[in-house]
MARSE-725966 format. One record per residue: x, y negated, z negated of N, C-alpha, C in turn. Coordinates in steps of 0.1 Angstrom, whole numbers, plus 5000, padded with zeros to 4 digits. Layout:
XYZXYZXYZ ...
//
This chain:
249237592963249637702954249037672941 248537792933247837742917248437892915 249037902904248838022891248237972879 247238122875246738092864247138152853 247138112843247638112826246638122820 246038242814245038272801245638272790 247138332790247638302773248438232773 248938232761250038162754249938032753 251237942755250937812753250037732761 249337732770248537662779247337682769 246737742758245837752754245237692743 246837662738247037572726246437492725 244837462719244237312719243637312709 243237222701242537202690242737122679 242137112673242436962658242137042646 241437142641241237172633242237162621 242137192605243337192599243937352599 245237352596245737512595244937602586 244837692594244337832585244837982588 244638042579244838172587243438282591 244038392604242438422606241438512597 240238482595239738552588239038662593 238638752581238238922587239038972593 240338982586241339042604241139182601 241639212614241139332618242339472614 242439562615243539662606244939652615 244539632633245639622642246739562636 248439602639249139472631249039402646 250239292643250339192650252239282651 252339162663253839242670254639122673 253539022676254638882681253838782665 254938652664254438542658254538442662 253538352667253638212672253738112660 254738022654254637892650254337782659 253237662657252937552661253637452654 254237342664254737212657254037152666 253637042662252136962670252736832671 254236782669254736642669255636652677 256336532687257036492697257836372692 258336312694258636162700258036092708 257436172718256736102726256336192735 255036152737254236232750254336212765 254636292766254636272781253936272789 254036162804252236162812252036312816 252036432814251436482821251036642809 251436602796251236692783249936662783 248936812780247536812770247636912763 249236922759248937062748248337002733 248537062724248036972711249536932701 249636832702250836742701250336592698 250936522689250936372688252436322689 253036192689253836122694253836062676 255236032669255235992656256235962654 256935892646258435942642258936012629 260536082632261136132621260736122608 260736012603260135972587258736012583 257636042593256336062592255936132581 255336152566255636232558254536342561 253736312572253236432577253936512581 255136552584255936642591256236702577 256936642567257036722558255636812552 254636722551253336832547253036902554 253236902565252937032576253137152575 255137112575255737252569255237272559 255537222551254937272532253937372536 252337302543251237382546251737522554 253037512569252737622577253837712563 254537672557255537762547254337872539 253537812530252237852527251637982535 251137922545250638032556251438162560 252538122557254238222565253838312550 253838262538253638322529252438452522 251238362528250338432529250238552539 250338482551250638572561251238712553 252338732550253438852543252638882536 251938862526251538922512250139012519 249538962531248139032537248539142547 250439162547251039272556250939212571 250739102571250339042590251939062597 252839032589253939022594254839162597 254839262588255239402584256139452602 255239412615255639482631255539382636 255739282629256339142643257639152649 258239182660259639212661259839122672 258538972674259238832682258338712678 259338592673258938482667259438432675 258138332678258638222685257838062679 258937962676258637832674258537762684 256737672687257037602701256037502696 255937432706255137302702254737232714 254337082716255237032708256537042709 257436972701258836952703259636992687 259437152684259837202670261437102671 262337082676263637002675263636882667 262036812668261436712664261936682649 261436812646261736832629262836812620 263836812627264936782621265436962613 267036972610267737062607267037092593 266737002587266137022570265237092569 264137072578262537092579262337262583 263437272596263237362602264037492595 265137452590265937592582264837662567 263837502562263137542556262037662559 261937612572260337722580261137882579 262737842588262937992588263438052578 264338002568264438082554263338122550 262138042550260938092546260238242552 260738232566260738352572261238512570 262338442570263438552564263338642551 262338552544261738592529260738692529 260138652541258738672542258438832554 259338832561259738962571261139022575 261239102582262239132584263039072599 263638992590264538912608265938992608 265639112615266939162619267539182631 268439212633269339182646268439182663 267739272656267039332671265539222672 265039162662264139012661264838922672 263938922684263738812692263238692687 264038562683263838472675263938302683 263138282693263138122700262338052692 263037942700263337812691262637672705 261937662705261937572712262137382712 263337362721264337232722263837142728 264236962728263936892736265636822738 266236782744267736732744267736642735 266836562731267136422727266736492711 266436532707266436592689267236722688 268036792701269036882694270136842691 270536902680272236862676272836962673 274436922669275137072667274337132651 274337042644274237102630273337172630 271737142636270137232642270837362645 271737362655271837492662272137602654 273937552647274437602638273537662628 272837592619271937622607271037752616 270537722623269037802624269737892633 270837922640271538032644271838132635 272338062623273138092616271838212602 270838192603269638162601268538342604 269038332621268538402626267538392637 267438262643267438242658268738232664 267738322678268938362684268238292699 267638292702267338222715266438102718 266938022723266437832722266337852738 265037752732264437772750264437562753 265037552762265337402764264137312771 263737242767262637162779263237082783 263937062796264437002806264036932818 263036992824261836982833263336922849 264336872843264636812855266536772851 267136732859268336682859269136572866 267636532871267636372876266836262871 267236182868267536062857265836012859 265635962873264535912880263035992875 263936122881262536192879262236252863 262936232855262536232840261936092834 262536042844261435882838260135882841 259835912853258635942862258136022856 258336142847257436212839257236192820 258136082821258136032804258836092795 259736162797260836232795261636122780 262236162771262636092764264136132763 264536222772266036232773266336162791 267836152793268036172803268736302809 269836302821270336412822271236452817 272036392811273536352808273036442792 272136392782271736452774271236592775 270436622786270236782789271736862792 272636812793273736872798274236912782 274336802777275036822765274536892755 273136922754272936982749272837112751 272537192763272937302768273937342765 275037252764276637312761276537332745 275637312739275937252725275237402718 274037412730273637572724274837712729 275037652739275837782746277137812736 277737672726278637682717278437812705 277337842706276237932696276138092699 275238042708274538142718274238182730 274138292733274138342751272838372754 272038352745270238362750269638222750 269638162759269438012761268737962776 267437972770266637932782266237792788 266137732802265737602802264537592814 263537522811262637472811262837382823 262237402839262337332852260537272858 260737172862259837172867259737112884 258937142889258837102904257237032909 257436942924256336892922256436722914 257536702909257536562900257536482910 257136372908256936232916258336192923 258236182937259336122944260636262940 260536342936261336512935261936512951 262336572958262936622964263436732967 263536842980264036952980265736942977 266236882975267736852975267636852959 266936732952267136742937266936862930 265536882934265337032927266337132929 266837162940268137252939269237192931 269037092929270537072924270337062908 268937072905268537082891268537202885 268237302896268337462895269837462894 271037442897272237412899272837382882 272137302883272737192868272537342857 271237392859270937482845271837582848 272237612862273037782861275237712856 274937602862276337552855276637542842 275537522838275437472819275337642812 275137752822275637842816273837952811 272737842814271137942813271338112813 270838132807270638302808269438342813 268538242811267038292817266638072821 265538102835265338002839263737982839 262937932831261337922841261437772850 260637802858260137682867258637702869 258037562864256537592870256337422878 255337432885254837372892254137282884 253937142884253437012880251937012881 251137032870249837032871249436902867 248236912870247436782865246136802856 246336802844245536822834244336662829 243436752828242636592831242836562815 241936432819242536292806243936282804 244536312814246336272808246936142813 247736092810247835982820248335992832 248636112839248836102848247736172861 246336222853245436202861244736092863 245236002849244235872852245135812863 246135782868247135742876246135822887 246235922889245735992902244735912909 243435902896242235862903241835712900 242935672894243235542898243535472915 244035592921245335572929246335492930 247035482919248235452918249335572914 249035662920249935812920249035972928 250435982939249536092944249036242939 248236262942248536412931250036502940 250436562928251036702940250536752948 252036842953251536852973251836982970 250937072967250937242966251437282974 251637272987252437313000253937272995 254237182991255837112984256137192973 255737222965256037302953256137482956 255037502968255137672972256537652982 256737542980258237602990259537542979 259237472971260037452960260037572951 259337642949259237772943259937882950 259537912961260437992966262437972970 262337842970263537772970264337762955 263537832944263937882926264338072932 263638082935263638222937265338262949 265438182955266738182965267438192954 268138052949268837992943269238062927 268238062922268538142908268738332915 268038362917268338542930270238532933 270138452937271538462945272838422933 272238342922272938362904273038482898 272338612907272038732898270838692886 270438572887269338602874267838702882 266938762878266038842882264338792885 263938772891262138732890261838842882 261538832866260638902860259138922862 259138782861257638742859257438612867 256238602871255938482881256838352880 256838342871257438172868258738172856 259838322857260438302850261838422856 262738362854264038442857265238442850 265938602848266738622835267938712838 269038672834269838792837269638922832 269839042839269039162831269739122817 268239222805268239202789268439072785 267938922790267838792786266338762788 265538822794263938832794263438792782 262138722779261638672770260838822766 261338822757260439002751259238932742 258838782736257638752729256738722746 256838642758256538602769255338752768 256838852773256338972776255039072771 255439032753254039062747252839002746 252738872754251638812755250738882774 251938892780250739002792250639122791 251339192781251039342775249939362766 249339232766248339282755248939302739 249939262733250739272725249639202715 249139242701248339152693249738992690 249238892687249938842681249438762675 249938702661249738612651249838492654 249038372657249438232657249138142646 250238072642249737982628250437822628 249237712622249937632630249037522634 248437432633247337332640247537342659 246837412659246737412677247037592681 247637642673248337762675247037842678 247437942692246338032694246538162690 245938262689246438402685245738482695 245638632692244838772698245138872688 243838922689244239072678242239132683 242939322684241739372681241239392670 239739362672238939442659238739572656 238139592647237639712644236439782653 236239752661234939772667235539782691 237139762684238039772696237239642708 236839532699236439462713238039332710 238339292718239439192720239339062716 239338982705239438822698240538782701 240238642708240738542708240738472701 241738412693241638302680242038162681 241838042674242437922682242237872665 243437832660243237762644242737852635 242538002635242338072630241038142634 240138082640238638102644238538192659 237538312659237338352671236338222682 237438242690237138162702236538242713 236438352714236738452724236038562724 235338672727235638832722235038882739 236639002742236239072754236239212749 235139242757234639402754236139492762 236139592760237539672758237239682779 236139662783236339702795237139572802 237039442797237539342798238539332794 238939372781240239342780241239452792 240739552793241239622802241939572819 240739482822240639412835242439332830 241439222818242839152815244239192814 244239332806245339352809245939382823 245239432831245939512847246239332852 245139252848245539102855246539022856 246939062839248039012835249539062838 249539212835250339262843251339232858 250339222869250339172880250839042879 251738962869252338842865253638912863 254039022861255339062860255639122873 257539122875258139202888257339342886 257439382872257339552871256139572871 255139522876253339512877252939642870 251839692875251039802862250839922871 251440042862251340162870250140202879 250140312884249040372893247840442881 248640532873248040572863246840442858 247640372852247040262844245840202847 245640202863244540182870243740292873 244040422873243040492877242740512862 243440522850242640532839241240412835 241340352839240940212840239340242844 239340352854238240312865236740382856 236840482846235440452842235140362834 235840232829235340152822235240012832 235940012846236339902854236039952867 234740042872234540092887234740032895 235340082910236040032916237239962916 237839942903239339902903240839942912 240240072915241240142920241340062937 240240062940239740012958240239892955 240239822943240639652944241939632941 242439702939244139702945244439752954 244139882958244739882971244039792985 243239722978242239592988243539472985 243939442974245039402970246139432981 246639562983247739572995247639533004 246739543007246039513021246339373026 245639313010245939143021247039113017 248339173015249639163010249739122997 248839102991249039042976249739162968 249839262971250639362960251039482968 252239482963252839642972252539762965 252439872972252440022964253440112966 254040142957255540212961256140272939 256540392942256940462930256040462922 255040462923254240482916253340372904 253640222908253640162906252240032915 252039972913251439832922251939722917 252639622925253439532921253039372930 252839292922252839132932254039162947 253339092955254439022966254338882965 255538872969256138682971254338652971 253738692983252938612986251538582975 251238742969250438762959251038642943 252238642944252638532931252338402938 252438362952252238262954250538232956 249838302958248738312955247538362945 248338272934248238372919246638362917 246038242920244438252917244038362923 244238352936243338462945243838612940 244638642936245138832932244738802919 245438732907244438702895242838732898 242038672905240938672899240138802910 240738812916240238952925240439082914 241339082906241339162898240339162882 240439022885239138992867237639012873 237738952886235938952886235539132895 236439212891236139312897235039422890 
//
């Protein structure tokens, strides 16, 4: 089993210093990504753009200073004016400490409008959240903390470098739920020596601690990490993609039968707990990223599609492409992409229309209300319906 990820955080890579993007284009932006690029510690199987430091590092303080700057700038050039989802991720934003971070979002608050209906995550590690973090930056105007957990067995958090154990994922959970009812955690499957028994009982642990929304992804192996050098070492096997497509559907039982919903491939919510920034990144939603590593999207003036990475175009898809992308991306949510959507599609994307219902065919997507939607099997075969629809 493989699904593929073109946006969002999987994209995050780069060293450059912070900037913001230039020549932007008139489109606003709708979502905002902050980057925190520091941990405690990396873990074998991280290549996002992150270093490993401690608390005192007076880089952490210049950072903010610099991303406060940017937040600032940003407002005064109108970038912020229709963002209505911010999200802080990293990296380990928890990292930062309660000082650092109330500074980023008062800075926020100054800078746009954080009102009730502002989708505001926060991204957690157990071992740097505390009550006072919660409190402050709830209090603040985040409203939803997304937990990195990956697991709730002791073993298998060691085995992936984990700097909490389980006992601390618990407590912390409880410590957000003291707060707030939008509180997501972060599962992973596929970990070394894992088990079908653990992982259920890890899916167990998050719905006891009270989760409102669950992702689970499958354990990749990102080269240069240490835990591909382990692989081709052989001193560690790779994952068993047959083990994970049935650990995946064994998320899908388990959280299903909690009432939480399969929104989207790799994520489940009780209805209205859905990640609405997630959501604007397969809608084609422009969004602002700022941040060392932070990626962005926004159209030009000339309607072709930029990709940004540290402020610079990385990217540009012609509108017939972005088009493709979006039906592609789509096909990542339960509520996949209308019929309309596709036949409008077809003089800039010919033959689109035949490549999904070629799609039904080999079961990768159902057709019904007017709609075309993934099946179990089409999500479990996310390369092959993904790219049947991009290279069309």
């Amino acid at each position: 089993m493989a699904m593929t990820d073109r946006l969002g955080r999987e994209s995050q890579k780069g060293t450059s210093p912070l900037c913001l993007p230039s020549q932007l284009a008139p489109a606003a932006y709708g979502a905002l990504y902050l980057h925190i690029p520091f941990c405690a510690s990396r873990c074998g199987y991280c290549d996002f753009t992150t270093e490993a430091t401690s608390p005192g590092d007076p880089r952490l303080d210049a950072y903010v200073e610099r991303l406060v700057r940017d937040i600032r700038s940003a407002a005064r050039e109108g970038l912020l004016a229709q963002v209505t989802t911010v999200y802080i991720g990293g990296g380990t934003p928890s990292f930062l400490g309660s000082r650092r971070l109330v500074n980023l979002v008062y800075t926020l608050s100054l800078s746009m409008n954080l009102g009730s209906e502002t989708e505001f995550t926060l991204e957690a590690n157990p071992e740097s959240l505390t009550p006072a973090l919660v409190r402050d930056l709830y209090s603040l105007g985040v409203n939803r903390f997304s937990l990195g957990v990956q697991s709730f067995d002791d073993a298998e958090l060691a085995a992936l470098g984990r700097a909490h154990d389980a006992n601390a994922a618990r407590r912390a959970l409880a410590t957000i739920r003291e707060r707030a009812d939008n509180v997501s955690v972060d599962l992973m499957c596929g970990i070394p020596h894992q088990s079908t028994a653990s992982w259920q009982h890890s899916l167990s642990e998050a719905l006891r601690g009270g989760a409102s929304h669950v992702s689970v992804y499958p354990l990749t192996i990102e080269e240069a990490t240490p835990f591909a050098n382990a692989i081709a070492a052989g001193h560690q096997a790779p994952p068993d993609e047959d083990v994970q497509a049935q650990m995946m559907e064994a998320a899908a039982d388990v959280l299903g039968a909690a009432g939480l919903l399969r929104y989207e491939v790799a994520s489940y919510a009780h209805p209205g707990f859905e990640c609405r920034h997630n959501i604007a990144y397969w809608t084609g939603v422009p969004y602002l990223g700022l941040g060392r590593g932070a990626a962005g999207m926004r159209t030009a003036a000339d309607g072709m599609r930029e990709r940004l990475l540290d402020g610079e175009v990385t990217e540009r898809l012609t509108p017939a492409e972005a088009m493709r992308e979006d039906l592609m991306c789509g096909m990542r949510m339960s509520a996949g992409v209308l019929h309309d959507a596709v036949h409008a599609a077809e003089p800039l994307v010919p033959g689109i229309t035949e490549r999904f219902e070629e799609l039904v065919a080999l079961g990768l997507a159902a057709s019904a209300e007017g709609r075309y939607r993934p099946t179990s099997r089409g999500w479990l075969l996310g390369n092959e319906l993904y790219g049947r629809i991009w290279n069309c």
